[in-house]
ChimeraX commands (.cxc) that place a marker at each C-alpha (Angstrom):
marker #1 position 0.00,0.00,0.00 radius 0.5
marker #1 position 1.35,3.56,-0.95 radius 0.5
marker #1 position 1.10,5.51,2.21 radius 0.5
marker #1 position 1.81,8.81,0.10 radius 0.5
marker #1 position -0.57,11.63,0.23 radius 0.5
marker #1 position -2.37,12.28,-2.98 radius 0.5
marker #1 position -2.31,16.32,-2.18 radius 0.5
marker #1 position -0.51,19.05,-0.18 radius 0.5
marker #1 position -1.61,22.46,1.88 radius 0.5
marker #1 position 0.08,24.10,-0.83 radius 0.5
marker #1 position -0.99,22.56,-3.34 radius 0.5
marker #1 position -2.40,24.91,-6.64 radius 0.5
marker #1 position -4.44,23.93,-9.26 radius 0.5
marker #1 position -5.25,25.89,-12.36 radius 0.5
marker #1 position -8.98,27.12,-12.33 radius 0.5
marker #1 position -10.05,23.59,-11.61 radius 0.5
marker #1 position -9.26,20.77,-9.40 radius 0.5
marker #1 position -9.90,17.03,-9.03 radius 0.5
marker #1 position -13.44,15.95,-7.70 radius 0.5
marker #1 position -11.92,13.81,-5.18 radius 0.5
marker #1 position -10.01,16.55,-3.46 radius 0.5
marker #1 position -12.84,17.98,-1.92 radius 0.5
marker #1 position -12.72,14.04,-0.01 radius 0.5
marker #1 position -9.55,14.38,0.89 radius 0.5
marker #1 position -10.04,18.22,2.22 radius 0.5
marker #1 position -12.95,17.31,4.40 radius 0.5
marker #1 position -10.85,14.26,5.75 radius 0.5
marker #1 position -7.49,16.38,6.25 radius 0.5
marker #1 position -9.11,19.69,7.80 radius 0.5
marker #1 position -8.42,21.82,4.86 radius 0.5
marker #1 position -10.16,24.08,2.51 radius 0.5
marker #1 position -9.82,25.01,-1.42 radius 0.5
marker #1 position -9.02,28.89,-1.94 radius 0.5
marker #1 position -9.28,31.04,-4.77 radius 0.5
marker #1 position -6.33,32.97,-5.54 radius 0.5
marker #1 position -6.70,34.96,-8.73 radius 0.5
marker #1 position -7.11,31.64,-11.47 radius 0.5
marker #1 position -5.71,29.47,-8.88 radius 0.5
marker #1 position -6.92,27.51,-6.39 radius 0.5
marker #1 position -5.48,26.51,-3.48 radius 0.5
marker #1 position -5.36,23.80,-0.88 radius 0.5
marker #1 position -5.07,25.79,2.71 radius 0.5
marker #1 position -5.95,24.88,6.42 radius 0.5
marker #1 position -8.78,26.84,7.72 radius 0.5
marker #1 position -7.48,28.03,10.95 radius 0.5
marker #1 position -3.40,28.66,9.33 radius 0.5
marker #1 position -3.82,29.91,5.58 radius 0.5
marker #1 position -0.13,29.60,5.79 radius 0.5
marker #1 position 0.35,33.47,5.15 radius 0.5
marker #1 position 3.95,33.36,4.10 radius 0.5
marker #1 position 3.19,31.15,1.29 radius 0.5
marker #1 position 1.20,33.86,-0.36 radius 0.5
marker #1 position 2.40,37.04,-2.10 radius 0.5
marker #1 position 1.76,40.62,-1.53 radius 0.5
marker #1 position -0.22,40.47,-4.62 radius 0.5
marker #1 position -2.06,37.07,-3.97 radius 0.5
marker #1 position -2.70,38.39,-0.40 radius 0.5
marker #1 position -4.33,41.41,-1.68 radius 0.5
marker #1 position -6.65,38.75,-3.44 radius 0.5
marker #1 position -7.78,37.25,-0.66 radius 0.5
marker #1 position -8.45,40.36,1.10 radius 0.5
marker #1 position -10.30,41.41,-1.46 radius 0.5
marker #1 position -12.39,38.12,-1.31 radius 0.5
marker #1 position -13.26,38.66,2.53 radius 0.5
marker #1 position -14.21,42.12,1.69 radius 0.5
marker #1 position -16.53,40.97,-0.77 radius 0.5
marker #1 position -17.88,38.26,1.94 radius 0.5
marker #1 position -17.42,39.73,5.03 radius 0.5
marker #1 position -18.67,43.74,4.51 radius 0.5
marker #1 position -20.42,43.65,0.89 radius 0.5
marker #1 position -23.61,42.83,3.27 radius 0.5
marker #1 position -23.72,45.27,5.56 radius 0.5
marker #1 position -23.44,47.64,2.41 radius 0.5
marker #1 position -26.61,46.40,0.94 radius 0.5
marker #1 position -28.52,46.48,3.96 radius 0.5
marker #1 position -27.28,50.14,4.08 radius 0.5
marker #1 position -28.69,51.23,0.76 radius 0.5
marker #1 position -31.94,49.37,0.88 radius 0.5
marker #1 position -32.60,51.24,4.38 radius 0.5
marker #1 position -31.19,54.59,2.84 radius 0.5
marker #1 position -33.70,54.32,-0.36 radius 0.5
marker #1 position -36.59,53.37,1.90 radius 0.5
marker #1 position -35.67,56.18,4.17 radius 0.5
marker #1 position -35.03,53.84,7.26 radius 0.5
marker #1 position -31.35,54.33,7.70 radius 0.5
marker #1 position -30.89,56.26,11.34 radius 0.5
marker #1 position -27.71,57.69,12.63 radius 0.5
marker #1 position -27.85,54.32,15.24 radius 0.5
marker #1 position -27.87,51.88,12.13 radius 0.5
marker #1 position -24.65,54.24,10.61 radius 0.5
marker #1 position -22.80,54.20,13.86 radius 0.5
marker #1 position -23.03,50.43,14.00 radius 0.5
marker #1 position -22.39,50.19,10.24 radius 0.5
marker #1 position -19.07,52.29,10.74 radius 0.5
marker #1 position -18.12,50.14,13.70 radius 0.5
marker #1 position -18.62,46.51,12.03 radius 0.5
marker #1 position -16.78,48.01,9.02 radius 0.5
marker #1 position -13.97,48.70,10.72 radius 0.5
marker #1 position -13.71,45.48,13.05 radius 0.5
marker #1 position -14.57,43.26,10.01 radius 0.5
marker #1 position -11.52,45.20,8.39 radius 0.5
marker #1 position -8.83,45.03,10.75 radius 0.5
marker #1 position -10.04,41.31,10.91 radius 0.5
marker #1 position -9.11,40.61,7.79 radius 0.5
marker #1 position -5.58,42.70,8.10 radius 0.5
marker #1 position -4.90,40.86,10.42 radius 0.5
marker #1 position -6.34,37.56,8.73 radius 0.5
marker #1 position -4.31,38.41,5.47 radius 0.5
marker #1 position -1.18,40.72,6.75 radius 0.5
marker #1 position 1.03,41.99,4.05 radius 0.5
marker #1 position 5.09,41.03,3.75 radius 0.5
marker #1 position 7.24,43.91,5.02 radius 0.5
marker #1 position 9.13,45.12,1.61 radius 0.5
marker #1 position 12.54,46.38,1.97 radius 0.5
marker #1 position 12.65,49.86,0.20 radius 0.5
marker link #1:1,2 radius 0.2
marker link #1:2,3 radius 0.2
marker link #1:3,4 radius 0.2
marker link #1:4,5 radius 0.2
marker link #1:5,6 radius 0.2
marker link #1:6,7 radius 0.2
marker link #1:7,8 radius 0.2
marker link #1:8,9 radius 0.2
marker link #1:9,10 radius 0.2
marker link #1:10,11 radius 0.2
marker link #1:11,12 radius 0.2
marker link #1:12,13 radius 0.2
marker link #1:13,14 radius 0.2
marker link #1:14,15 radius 0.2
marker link #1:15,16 radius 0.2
marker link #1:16,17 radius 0.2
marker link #1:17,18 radius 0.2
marker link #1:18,19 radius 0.2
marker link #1:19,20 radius 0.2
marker link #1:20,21 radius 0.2
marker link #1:21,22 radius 0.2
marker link #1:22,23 radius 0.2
marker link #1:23,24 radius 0.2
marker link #1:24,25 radius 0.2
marker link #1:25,26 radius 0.2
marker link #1:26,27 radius 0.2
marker link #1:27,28 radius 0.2
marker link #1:28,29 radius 0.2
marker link #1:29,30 radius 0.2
marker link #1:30,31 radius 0.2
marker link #1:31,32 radius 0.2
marker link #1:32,33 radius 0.2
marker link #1:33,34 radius 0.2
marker link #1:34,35 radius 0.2
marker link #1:35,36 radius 0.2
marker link #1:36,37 radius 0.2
marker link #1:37,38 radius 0.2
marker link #1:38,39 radius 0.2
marker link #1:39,40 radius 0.2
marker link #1:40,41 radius 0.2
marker link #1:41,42 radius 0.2
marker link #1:42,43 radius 0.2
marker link #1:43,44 radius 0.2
marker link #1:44,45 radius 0.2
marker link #1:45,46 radius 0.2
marker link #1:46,47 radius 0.2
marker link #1:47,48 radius 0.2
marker link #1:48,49 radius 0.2
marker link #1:49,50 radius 0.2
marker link #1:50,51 radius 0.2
marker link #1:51,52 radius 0.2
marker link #1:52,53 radius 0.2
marker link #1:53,54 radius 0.2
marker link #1:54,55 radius 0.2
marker link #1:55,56 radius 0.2
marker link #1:56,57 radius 0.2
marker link #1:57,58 radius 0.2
marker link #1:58,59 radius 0.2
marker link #1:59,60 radius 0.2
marker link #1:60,61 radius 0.2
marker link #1:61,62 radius 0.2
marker link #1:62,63 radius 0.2
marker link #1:63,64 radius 0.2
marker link #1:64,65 radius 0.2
marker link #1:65,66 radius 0.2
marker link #1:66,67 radius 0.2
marker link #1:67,68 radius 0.2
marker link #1:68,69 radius 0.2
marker link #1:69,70 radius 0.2
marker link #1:70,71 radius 0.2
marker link #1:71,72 radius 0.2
marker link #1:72,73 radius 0.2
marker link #1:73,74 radius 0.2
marker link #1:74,75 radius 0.2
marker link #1:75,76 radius 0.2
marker link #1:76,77 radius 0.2
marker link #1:77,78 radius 0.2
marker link #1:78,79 radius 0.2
marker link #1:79,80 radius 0.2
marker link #1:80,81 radius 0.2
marker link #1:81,82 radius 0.2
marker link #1:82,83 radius 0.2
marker link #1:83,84 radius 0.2
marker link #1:84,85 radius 0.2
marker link #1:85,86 radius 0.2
marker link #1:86,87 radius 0.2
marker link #1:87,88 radius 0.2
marker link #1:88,89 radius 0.2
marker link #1:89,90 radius 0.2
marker link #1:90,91 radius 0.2
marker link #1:91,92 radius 0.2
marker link #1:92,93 radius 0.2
marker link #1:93,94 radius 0.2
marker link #1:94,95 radius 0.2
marker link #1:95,96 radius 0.2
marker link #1:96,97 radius 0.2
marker link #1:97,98 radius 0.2
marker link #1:98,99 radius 0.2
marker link #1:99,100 radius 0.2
marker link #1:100,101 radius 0.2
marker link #1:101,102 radius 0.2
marker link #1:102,103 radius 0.2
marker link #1:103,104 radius 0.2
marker link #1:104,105 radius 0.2
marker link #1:105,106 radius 0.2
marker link #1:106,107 radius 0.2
marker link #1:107,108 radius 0.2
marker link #1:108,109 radius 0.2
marker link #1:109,110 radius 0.2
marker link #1:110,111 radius 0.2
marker link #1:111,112 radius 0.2
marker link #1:112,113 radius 0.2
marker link #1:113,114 radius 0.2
marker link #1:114,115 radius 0.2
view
């Protein structure tokens, strides 16, 4: 028996990946990640930061944005076009933007460049 590992937390794949990855994922506690055209095999909890570049990091930010905040911006406009958005709803909007933010900073920090 081959005790090898068919795939790797690592491990990229070009816009599409095997159908029995998502088996081994769910078995080895990891996740598939979209970086740009790529996706990638990554543990949950450990996205293995350093792994990524500045560029691919900016990526993924950009992809919590988009889930994390893009939600709290509809529910903004719809209240503000049906008139139901009160300075209470903005000062809780402002303060989940910014915690959801330096969440994913901190979730996604950049590589110190040498200039």
């Amino acid at each position: 028996m081959n005790n090898t590992e068919p795939f790797f937390i690592g491990q990229r794949f070009y816009k599409t990946y095997p159908r029995e990855l998502a088996v081994w994922c769910n078995k080895n506690n990891a996740k598939i990640t979209r970086v740009s055209d790529d996706l990638v095999i990554v543990e949950p909890k450990t996205e293995h930061v350093s792994a990524y570049t500045n560029e691919e990091l900016k990526e993924l930010r950009k992809q919590a944005y988009e889930k994390e905040i893009d939600g709290l911006h509809s529910e903004k406009l719809r209240k503000t076009v049906l008139n139901e958005w009160t300075e209470e709803d903005e000062a809780k909007y402002v303060q989940q933007v910014i915690e959801l933010s330096n969440k994913i900073h901190e979730m996604y920090p950049y590589h110190q460049t040498n200039k």
